[in-house]
C-alpha positions in Angstrom: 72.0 143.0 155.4 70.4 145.3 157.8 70.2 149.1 157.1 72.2 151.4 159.2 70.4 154.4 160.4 72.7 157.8 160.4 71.1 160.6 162.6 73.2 163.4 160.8 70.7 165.0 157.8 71.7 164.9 154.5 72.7 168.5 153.2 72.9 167.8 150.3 69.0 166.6 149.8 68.5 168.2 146.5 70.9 165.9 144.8 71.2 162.5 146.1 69.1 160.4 148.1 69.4 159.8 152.0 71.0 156.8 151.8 73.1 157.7 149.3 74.6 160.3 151.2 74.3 158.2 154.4 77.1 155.2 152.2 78.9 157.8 150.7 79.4 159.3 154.3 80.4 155.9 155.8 82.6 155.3 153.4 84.5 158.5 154.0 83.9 159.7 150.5 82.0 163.0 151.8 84.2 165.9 152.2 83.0 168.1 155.0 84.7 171.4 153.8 83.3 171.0 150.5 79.5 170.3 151.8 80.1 173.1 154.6 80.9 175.4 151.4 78.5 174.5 149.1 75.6 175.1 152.2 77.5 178.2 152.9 77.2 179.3 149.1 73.2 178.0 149.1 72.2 180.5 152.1 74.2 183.4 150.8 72.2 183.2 147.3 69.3 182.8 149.2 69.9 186.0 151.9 70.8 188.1 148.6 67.4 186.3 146.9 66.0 188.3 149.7 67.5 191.6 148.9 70.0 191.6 152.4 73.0 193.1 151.7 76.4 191.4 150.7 77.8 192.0 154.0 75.0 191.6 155.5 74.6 188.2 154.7 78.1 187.5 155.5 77.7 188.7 159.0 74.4 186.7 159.0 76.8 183.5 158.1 79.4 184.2 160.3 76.4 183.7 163.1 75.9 180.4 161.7 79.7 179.8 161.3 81.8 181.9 163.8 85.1 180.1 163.4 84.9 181.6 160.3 86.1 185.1 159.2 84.8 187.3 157.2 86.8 187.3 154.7 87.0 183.1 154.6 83.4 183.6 154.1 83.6 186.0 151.1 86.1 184.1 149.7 83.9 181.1 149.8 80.3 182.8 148.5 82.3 184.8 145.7 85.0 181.6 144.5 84.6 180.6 141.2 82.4 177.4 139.6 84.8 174.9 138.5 
């Protein structure tokens, strides 16, 4: 069986493998919101890292993301681990 090549990158690199991601993503077994979120929450830690402020980084994400509000975007760097 031939591979099928996916242009989109995987953002979620750091814990599974291109083509995992690339299956799991044909398959429809990737949610979107949750990947958007978990990238969201990965540049915030990062931003703060970097000593910007909280709402600094926000308004730095909201660049990124500017369907987003502000608040959507708090709510999502500051929601608990599960």
């Amino acid at each position: 069986m031939e591979s099928m090549v996916f242009t989109e990158k995987n953002p979620l690199s750091e814990l599974i493998t291109d083509d995992i991601y690339s299956l799991l993503t044909s398959r429809g077994l990737i949610d979107e919101k949750s990947v958007r979120d978990y990238i969201i929450r990965k540049k915030f830690k990062n931003l703060r890292s970097n000593k910007v402020s909280a709402s600094d980084a926000i308004e730095s994400l909201r660049n990124d993301y500017p369907y987003l509000q502000f608040d959507t975007i708090r709510k999502i760097v500051y929601q608990p681990k599960s």
